[in-house]
C-alpha positions as CSV (number, residue, x, y, z in Angstrom):
1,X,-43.4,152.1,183.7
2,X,-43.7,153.1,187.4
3,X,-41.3,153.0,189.9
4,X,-41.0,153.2,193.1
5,X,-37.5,155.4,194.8
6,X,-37.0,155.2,198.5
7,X,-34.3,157.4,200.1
8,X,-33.2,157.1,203.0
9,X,-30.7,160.0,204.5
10,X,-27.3,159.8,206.1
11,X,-27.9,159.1,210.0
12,X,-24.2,161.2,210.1
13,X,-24.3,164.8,212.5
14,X,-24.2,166.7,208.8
15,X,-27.3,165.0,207.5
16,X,-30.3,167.3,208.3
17,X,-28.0,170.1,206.9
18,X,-27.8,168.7,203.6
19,X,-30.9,168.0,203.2
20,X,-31.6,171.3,204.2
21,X,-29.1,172.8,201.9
22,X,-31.2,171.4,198.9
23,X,-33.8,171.1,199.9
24,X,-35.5,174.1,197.9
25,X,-33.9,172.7,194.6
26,X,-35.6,169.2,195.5
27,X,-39.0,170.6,195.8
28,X,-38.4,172.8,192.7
29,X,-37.6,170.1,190.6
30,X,-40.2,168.1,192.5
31,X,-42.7,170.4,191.4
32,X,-41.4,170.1,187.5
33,X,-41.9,166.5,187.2
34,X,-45.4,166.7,188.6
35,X,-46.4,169.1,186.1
36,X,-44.5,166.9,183.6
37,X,-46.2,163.8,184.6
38,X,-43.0,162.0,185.6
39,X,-43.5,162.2,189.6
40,X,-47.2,160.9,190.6
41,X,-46.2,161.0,194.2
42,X,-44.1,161.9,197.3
43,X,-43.8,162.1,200.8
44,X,-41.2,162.9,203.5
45,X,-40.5,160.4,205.6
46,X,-40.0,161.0,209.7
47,X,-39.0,159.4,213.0
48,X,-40.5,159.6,215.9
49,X,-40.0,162.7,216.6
50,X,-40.8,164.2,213.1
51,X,-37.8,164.3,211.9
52,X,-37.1,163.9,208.0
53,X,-35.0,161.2,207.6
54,X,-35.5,160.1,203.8
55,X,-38.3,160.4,201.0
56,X,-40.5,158.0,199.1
57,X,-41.9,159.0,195.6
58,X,-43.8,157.1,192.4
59,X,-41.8,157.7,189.4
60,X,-42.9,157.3,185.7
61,X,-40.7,157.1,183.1
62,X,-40.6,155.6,179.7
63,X,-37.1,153.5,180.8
64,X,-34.8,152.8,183.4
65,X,-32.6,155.3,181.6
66,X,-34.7,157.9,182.1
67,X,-35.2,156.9,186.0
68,X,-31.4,157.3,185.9
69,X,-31.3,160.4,184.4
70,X,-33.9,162.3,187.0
71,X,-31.7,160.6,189.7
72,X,-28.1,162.1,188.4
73,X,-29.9,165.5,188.7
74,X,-31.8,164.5,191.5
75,X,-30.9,167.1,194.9
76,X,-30.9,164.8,197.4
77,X,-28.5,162.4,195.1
78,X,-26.2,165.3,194.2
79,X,-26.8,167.0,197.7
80,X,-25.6,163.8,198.9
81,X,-28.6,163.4,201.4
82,X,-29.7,159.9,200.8
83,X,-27.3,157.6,201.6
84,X,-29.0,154.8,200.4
85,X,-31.4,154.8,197.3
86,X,-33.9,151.4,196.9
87,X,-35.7,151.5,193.8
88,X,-38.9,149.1,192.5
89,X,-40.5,149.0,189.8
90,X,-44.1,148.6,190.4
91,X,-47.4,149.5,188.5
92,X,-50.0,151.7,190.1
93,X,-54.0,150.5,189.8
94,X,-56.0,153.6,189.3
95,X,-53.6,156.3,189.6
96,X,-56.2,158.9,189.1
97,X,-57.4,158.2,192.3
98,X,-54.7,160.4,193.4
99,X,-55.6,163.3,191.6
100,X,-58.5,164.9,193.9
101,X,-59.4,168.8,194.4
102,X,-57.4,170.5,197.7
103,X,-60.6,171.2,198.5
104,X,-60.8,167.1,200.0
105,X,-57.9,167.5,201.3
106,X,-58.7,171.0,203.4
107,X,-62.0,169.0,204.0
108,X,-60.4,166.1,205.4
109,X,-57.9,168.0,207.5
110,X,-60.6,169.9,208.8
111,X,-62.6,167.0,210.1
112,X,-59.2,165.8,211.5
113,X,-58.9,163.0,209.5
């Protein structure tokens, strides 16, 4: 079952240094559920002026116990960087349309696209 997790970070003084703070350990364990099969996607999201301010990602897990177990070890949960966590569960048409070679991407950055 997919889900979707937004995050949305503290708009406190202290937030871009927590996020910051764990921010390697997110994108580690980021990394680990890709290979595992359990994150399909993520992006930053920013404000106008590029700042991160929370996350987005498509989760797949076999429960919602086992959403709830990524998000009790999740950084940015235990970091305390998203204030607010909205989660959805949604199903994904074709997901294998995400999986395409860098090499689209370089081309498609390239042709500034």
């Amino acid at each position: 079952m997919q889900f979707l997790v937004i995050g949305k970070d503290g708009k406190d003084k202290k937030a871009t240094d927590r996020r910051m703070a764990v921010r390697e350990a997110h994108l580690k364990l980021g990394d680990e559920m890709e290979k595992s099969g359990d994150r399909w996607y993520g992006c930053v999201m920013l404000d106008d002026n590029g700042r991160m301010i929370g996350s987005m990602a498509v989760m797949d897990f076999a429960s919602e116990k086992e959403l709830q177990e990524w998000l009790d070890r999740e950084p940015y949960v235990t970091g305390k960087v998203w204030k607010t966590v909205e989660i959805y569960k949604c199903n994904v048409k074709r997901p294998w349309k995400f999986n395409r070679p860098q090499s689209f991407f370089e081309l498609r950055e390239k042709l500034g696209k």
